[in-house]
C-alpha positions in Angstrom: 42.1 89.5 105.8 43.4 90.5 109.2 45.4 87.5 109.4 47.1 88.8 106.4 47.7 91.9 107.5 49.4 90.9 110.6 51.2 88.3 109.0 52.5 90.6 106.4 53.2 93.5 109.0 54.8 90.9 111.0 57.2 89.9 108.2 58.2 93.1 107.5 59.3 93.9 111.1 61.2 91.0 111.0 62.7 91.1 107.9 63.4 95.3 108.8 64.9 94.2 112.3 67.1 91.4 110.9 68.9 93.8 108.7 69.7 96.2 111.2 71.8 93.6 112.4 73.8 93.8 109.5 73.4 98.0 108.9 75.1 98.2 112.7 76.0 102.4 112.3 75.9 105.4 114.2 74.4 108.9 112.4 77.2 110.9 110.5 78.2 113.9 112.0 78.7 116.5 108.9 80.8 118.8 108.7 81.8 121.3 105.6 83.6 118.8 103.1 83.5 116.3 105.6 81.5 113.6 107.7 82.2 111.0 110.1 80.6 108.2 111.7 81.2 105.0 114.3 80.5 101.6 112.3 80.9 97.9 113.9 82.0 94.6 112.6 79.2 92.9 114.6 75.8 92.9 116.1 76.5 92.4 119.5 80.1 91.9 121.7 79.9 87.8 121.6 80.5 88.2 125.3 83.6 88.9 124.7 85.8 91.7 127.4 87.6 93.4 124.0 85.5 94.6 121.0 86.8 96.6 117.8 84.6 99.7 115.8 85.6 101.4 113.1 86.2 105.7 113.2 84.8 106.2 109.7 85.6 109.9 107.9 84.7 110.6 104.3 86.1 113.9 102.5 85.2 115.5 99.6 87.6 114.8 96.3 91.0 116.8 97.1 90.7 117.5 101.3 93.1 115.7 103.3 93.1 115.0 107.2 96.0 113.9 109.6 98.2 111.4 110.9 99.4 111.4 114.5 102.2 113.3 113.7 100.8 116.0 110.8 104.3 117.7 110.6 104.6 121.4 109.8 101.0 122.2 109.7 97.6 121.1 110.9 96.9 119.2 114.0 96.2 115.6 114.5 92.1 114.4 115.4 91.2 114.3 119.3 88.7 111.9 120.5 86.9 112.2 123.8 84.7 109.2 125.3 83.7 109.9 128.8 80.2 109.7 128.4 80.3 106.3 127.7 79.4 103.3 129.6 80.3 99.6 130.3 83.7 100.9 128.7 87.1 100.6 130.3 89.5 101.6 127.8 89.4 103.1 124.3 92.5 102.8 122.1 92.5 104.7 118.9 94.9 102.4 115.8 96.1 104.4 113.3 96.2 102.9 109.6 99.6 103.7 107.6 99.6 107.2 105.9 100.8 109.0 102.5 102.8 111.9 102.7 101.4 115.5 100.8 101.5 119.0 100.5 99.0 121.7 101.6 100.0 125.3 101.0 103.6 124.5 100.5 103.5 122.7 103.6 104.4 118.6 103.6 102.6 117.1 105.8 101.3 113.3 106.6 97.4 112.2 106.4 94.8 110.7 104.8 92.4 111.5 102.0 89.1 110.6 100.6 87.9 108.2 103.0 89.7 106.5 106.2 88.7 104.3 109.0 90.8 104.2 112.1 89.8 101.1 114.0 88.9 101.8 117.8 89.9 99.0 120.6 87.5 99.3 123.1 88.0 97.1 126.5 84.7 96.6 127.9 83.6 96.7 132.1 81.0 93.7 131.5 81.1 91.7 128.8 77.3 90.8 129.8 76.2 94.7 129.5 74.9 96.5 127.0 77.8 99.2 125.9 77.1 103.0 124.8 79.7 104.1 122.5 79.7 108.2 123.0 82.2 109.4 121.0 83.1 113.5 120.5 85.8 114.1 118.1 87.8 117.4 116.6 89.4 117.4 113.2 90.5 119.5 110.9 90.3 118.9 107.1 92.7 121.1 104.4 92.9 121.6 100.8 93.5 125.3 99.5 92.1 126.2 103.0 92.2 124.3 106.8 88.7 124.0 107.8 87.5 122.5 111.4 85.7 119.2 111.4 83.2 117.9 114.6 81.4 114.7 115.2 79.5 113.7 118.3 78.9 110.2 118.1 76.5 107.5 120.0 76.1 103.7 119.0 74.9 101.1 120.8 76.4 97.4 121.2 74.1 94.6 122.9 75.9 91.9 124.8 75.4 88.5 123.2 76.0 86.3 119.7 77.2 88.4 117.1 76.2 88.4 113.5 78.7 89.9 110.9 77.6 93.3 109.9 77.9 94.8 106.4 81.1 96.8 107.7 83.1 93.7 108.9 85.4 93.6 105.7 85.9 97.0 105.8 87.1 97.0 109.4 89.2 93.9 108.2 90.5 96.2 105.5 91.3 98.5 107.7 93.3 96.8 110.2 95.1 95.2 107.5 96.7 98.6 106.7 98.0 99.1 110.2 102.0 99.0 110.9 102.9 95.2 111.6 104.6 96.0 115.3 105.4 92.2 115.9 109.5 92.0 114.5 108.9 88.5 113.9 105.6 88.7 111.7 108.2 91.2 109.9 110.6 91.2 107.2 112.7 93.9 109.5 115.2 91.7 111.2 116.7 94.1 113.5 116.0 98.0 114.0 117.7 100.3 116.6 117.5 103.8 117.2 119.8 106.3 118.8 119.4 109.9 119.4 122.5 112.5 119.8 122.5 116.6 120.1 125.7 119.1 119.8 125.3 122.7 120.1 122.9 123.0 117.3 120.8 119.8 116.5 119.3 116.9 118.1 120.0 114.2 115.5 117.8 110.8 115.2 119.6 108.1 114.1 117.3 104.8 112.5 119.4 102.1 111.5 117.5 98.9 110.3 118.1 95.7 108.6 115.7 93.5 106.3 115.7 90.0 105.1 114.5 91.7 101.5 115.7 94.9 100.1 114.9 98.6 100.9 113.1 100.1 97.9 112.3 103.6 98.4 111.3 103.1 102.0 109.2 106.3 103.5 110.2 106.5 107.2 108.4 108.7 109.6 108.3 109.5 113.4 106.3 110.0 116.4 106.7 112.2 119.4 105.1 113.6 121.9 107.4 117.3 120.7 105.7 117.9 117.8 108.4 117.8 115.8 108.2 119.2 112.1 107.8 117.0 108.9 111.6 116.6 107.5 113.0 114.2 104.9 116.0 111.8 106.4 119.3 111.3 105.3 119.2 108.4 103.8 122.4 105.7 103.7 122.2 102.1 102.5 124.1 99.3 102.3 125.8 98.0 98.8 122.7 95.0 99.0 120.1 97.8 100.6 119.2 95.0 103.2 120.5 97.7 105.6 119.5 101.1 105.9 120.5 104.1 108.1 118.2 107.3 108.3 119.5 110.7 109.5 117.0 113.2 111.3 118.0 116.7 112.3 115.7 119.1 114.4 116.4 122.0 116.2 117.8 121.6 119.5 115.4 124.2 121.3 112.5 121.6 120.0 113.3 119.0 122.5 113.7 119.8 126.4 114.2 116.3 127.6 116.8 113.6 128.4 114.9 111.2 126.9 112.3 110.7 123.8 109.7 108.3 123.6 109.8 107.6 119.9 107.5 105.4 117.3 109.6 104.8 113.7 107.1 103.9 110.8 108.7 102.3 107.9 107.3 101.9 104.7 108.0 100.9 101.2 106.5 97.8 99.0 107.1 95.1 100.8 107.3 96.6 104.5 105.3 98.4 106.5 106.8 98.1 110.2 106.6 100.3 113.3 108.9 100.6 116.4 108.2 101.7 119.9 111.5 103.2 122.1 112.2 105.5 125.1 116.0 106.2 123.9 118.6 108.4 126.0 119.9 111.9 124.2 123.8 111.4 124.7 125.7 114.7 124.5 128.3 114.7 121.4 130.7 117.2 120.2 129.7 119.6 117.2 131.7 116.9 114.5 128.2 114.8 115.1 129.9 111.8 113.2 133.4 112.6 113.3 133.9 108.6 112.7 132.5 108.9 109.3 134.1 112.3 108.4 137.7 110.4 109.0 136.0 107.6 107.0 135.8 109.7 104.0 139.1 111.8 104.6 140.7 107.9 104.5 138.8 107.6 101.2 139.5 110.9 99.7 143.2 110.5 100.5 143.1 106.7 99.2 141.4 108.3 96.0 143.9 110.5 95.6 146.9 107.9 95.5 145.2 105.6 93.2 144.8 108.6 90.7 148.3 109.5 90.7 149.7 106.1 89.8 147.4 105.9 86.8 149.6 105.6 83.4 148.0 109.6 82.2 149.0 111.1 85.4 152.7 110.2 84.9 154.0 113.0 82.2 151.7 115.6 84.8 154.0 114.7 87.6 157.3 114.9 85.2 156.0 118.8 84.5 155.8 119.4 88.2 158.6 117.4 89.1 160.7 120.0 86.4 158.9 123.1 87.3 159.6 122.5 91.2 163.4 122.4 90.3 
C-alpha cells in the first residue's frame, strides 16, 4: 500500500512539475480595472545570450492605456528593471496602436488586453535570470486612473520547452511595425522638417509598391508633441503620399528631432527611424505650391473663358466697357 502511495504521490509531482513548464507566469499585479503580468514563450533561455517575455495587461471592457506617444492627454507606461540579475539590457517593443477619444481628447493606445514583448539581453546565458520588473500606467475611460505592477519571474538556463504563452508572444510580435524597408511594401519614405515664425511643420512623403488606403500615420518624439491629424496629399495612383504636420513652434527647442513615423493602413504597417535637421523657411511655408495653384487657378480661368457659353458674357462686357 506504501508503494502505491509513493508511486501515486510521485506521479503527481511529476505530472504538477511538468506543467509548470508550460504555465511559465509571474503573479498579476491588480490594479482598479486593470492587471498585469510577465509571461514567457519558454521554460528556460536555450542557452541562448537574447531571450523575449511578454508585458501582459488586461482592462476591463471600455478602459484604454497608451502608446509611446499618447497625444493630448495621458502619459505613456514606465518600466523599471534594476533589480534584476544576469540581465544586460531590457528593450520594451511596442505592438501597433488604434487611435480614440477620452474626454474629448484623441489620443493613441490600447484596449482590452495587450502584450508588449520585452527583449531582454542576458550577462550569462549559463545563469539563472531574475526578471524584476516595476511598472507605472495609467488606464482611462470616463475617468484616468493609475495602474502599478511589481513584477518577478524566474528563467532557468538550459533546453527550453514551449510554454502555453508562446503563440501569444508570436501574436504579439506579429503586430509590431515591420522596420526592415525591404520586408516592406513602402519603397522609399523621407522626412523633412521646416519652421517659420509660427509652426514647425513635419513633412512625410512616402511611396508604396500598392496603394495608400486610408493610411493612419503617427509620430514619435522625445517633445511630447500633441495628437494632430495630417494633411494628407496623394498621388493620382495613391502609390505616393505626402503628410503635413503642424505644431507650435514654442513645442520644439532643438535644431534637430529624432523622429519615429508609423504608418498604417490594410496592407502596411511600416515604421521609420530619423534624426532630421529643422531648416529655417519664410512664413509662405510652401510657397512652391501656392505658385503651383496660382498657375492652376489662372490656367482655370482661360479655359473657362474660351468655352462656347462664355462668349455672349464677354460681348456684354465688351459693350458695357465701351
Amino acid at each position: 500500500m506504501n508503494y502505491i502511495l509513493k508511486f501515486i504521490t510521485i506521479a503527481i509531482i511529476t505530472f504538477y512539475s511538468q506543467n509548470s513548464l508550460y504555465a511559465l507566469e509571474s503573479n498579476w499585479g491588480i490594479s482598479e480595472f486593470s492587471k498585469v503580468r510577465l509571461i514567457s514563450p519558454l521554460s528556460h533561455n536555450n542557452n541562448q545570450n537574447q531571450i523575449y517575455v511578454g508585458l501582459e495587461y488586461q482592462m476591463d471592457p471600455g478602459w484604454k492605456t497608451y502608446w509611446k506617444s499618447p497625444g493630448d492627454a495621458g502619459f505613456a507606461q514606465e518600466i523599471s528593471w534594476e533589480n534584476s540579475s544576469n540581465i544586460k539590457n531590457l528593450e520594451i517593443k511596442w505592438p501597433t496602436p488604434i487611435e480614440f477619444e477620452i474626454l474629448g481628447l484623441k489620443s493613441i493606445g490600447y484596449k482590452d488586453k495587450v502584450i508588449f514583448p520585452l527583449i531582454i539581453d542576458l550577462i550569462d546565458p549559463n545563469k539563472k535570470t531574475q526578471i524584476n520588473i516595476s511598472t507605472n500606467y495609467l488606464v482611462c475611460k470616463d475617468i484616468c486612473l493609475p495602474g502599478k505592477g511589481n513584477l518577478q519571474l524566474d528563467i532557468p538556463s538550459g533546453k527550453a520547452i514551449s510554454s502555453k504563452y508562446f503563440f501569444d508572444l508570436e501574436k504579439s510580435i506579429s503586430k509590431l511595425p515591420q522596420k526592415n524597408i525591404n520586408l516592406e511594401a513602402i519603397s522609399n519614405i523621407d522626412i523633412e522638417t521646416k519652421k517659420n515664425n509660427e509652426f514647425i511643420i513635419v513633412n512625410v512623403e512616402a511611396s508604396t509598391e500598392l496603394i495608400f488606403n486610408n493610411p493612419k500615420i503617427y509620430l514619435h518624439t522625445s517633445y511630447g508633441l500633441p495628437f494632430i491629424e495630417p494633411i494628407l496629399e496623394y498621388s493620382l495612383d495613391y502609390k505616393t503620399l505626402k503628410a503635413f504636420f503642424y505644431f507650435n513652434k514654442e513645442l520644439i527647442n532643438s535644431q534637430f528631432m529624432d523622429i519615429s513615423v508609423l504608418i498604417k493602413d490594410k496592407k502596411h504597417n511600416f515604421e521609420f527611424n530619423s534624426n532630421t535637421k529643422i531648416n529655417q523657411s519664410s512664413n509662405l511655408f510652401f510657397s512652391d505650391k501656392i505658385i503651383t495653384f496660382l498657375f492652376i487657378a489662372l490656367i482655370g480661368g482661360l479655359i473657362l473663358n474660351v468655352m462656347p457659353c462664355v462668349f455672349p458674357v464677354l460681348s456684354i462686357k465688351l459693350m458695357s466697357v465701351l
